[in-house]
C-alpha positions in Angstrom: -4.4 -36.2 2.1 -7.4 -33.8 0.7 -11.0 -34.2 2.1 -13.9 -33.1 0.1 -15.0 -30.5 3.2 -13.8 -27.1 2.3 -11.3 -25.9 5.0 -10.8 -22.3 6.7 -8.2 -21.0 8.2 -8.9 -18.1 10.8 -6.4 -16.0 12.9 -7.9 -14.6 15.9 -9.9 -17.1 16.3 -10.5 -17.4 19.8 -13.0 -15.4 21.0 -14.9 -13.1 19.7 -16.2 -12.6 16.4 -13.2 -14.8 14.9 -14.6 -17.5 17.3 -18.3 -17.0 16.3 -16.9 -16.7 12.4 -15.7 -20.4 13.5 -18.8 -21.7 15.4 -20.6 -20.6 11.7 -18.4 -22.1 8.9 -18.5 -25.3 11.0 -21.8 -25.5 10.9 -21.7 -25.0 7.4 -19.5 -28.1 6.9 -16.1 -26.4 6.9 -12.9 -28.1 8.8 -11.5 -25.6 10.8 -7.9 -24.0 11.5 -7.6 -21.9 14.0 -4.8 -19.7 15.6 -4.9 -16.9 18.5 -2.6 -15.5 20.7 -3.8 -17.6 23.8 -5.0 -21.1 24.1 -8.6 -20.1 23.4 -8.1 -21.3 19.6 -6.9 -24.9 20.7 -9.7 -25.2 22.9 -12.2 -24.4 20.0 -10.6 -26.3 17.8 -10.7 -29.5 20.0 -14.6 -28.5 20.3 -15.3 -28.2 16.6 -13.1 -31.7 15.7 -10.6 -28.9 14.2 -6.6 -28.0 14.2 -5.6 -25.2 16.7 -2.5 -23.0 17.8 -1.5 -20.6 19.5 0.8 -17.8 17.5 0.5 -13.9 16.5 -0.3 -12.5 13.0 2.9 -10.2 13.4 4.3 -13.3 12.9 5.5 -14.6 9.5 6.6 -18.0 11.6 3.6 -18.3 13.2 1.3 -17.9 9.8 3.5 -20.1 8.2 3.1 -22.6 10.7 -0.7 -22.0 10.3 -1.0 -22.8 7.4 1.4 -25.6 7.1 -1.3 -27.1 9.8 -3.6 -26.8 7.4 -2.1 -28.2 4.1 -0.4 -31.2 6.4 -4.1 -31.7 8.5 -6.5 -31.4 5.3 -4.6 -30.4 1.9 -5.6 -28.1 1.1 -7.4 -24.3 2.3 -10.4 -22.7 0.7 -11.1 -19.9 2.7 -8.6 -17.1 4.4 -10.3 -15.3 7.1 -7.6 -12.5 8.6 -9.1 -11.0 11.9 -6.8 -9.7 14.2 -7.4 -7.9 17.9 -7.0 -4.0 17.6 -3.3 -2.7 18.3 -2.2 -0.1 20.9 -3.7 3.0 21.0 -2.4 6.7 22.0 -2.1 10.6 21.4 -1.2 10.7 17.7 1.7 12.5 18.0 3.1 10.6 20.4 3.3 6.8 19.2 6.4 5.4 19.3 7.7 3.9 15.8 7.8 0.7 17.2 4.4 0.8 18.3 3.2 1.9 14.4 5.4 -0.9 13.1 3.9 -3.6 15.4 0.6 -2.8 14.3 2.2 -2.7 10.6 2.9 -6.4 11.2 -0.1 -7.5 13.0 -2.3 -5.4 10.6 -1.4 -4.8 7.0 1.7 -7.4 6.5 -0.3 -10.4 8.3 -2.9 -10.1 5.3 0.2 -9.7 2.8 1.8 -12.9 4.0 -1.1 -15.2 4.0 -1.7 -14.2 1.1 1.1 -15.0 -0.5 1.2 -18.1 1.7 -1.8 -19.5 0.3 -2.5 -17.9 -3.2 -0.3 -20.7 -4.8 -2.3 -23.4 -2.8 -5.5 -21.9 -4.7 -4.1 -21.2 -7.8 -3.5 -24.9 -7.8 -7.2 -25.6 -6.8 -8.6 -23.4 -9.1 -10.3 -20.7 -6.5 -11.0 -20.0 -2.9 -11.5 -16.8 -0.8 -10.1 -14.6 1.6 -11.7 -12.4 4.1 -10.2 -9.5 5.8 -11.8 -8.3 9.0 -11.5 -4.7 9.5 -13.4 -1.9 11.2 -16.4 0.3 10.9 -13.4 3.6 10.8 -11.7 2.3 7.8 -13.2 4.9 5.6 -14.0 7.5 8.7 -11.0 7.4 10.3 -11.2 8.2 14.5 -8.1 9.6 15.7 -8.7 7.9 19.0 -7.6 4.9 16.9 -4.9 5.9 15.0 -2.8 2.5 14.2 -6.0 0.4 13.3 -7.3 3.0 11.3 -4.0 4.0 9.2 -3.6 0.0 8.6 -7.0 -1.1 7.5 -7.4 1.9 5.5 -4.5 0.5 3.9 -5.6 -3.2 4.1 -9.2 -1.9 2.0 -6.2 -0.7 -1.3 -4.8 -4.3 -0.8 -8.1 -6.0 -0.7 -9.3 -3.6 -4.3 -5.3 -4.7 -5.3 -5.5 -8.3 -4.7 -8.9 -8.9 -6.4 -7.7 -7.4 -9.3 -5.0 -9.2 -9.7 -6.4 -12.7 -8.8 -9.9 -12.3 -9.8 -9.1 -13.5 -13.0 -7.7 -16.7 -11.6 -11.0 -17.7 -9.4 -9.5 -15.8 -6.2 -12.2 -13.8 -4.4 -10.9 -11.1 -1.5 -13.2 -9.0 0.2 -13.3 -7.0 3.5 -16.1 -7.1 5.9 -16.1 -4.0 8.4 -18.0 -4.6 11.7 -19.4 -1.5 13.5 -20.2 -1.6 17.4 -20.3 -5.7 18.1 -21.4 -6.9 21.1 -17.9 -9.2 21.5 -16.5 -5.4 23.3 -18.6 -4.0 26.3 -20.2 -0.6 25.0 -22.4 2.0 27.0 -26.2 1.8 26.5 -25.6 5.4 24.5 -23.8 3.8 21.7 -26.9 2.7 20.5 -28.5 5.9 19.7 -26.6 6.9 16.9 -27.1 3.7 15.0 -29.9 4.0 12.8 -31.0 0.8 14.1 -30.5 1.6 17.7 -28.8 -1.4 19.0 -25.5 -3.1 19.4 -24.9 -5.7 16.4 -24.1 -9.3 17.4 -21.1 -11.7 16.5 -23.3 -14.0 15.2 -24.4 -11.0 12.2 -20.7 -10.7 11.7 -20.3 -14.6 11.4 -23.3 -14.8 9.2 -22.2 -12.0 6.5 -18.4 -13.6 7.2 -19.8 -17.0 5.9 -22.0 -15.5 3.3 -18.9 -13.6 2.0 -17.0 -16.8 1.5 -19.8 -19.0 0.1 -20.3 -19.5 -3.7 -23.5 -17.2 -2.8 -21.1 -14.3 -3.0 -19.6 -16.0 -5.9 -19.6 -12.2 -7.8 -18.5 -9.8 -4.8 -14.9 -9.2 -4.8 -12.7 -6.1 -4.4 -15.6 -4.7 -1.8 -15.3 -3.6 1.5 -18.5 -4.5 2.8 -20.1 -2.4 6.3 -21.8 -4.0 8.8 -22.2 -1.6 11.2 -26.1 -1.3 11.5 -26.1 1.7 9.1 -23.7 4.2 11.7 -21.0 5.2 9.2 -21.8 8.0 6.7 -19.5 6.9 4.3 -21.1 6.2 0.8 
């Protein structure tokens, strides 16, 4: 059946800034699908009148169960949001390979899969969006995070990649790259070197997430777009 509501599909959508990325878009008049590892998606979903599940983005089962949900539930998806929980960390040097190729899967493949899970569903639409959720050390990579950093440096070429190649067709993908959210417990002193000298809140991230995906952002694609209260150096 297809509904006139536009409908979004979110991984990691439990808690969070994937959660407040939810709590946003429905308010905004989107149905909701949502998956996370735990039953914290369900139970969000039940709260917003949306479709939950639990499943991992290192799995191409579980995503293609996702979005199955979604075509079956509402007919159709407009907007891709790809947030996923950062993977294992350690001494660079002594990562295992499985560990990398874990984070491979959760990371970088998850956003290849859904979107080639979903481009042809838009294609068919004529448009829609996807959103990639990475981090403020994309472009200022921190060794103390060596797997995130590594993967969504390499999700940022796919997000330039894909737009390039779909923009023509009406297909917007962009990344949004939160700095020091207050989702994560942070020490009063990682304020100070933000020049606005506070901790940013989901609710920022949900708003420039939902901004991102709107027809208001109808000409941003390709970007990787900071939200980090102006830490980063990177221009």
């Amino acid at each position: 059946m297809s509904h006139t509501k536009p409908v979004a599909v979110i991984t990691g959508a439990g808690r969070g800034m994937g959660a407040a990325i939810a709590r946003e878009l429905h308010g905004r008049g989107f149905e909701l699908v949502l998956m996370s590892p735990s039953e914290s998606s369900e139970k969000l979903a039940g709260e917003l009148g949306g479709r939950g599940l639990r499943g991992s983005t290192a799995s191409l089962a579980d995503l293609d169960t996702l979005v199955g949900l979604a075509i079956s539930s509402y007919g159709r998806i407009d907007a891709v949001i790809n947030n996923t929980a950062h993977p294992p960390t350690g001494e660079l040097l002594e990562i295992e390979d499985s560990v990398w190729e874990a984070g491979n899967q959760s990371i970088l493949l998850s956003v290849q899969r859904m979107a080639k899970l979903v481009t042809p569903l838009m294609l068919a639409q004529g448009g829609g969006a996807f959103l990639n959720i990475t981090t403020l050390a994309t472009f200022e990579p921190d060794a103390n995070y060596p797997i995130s950093c590594a993967y969504r440096a390499a999700v940022a070429a796919y997000t330039k990649m894909y737009s390039d190649r779909y923009g023509p067709r009406n297909i917007r993908m962009n990344a949004l790259l939160p700095g020091y959210i207050d989702s994560m417990a942070h020490p009063a002193e990682a304020a100070y070197p933000i020049p606005l000298r506070r901790i940013g809140t989901v609710a920022e991230i949900a708003k420039t997430a939902a901004f991102l995906l709107s027809d208001d952002a109808g000409y941003i694609t390709g970007q990787n777009i900071r939200v980090d209260g102006g830490l980063t150096r990177h221009m």
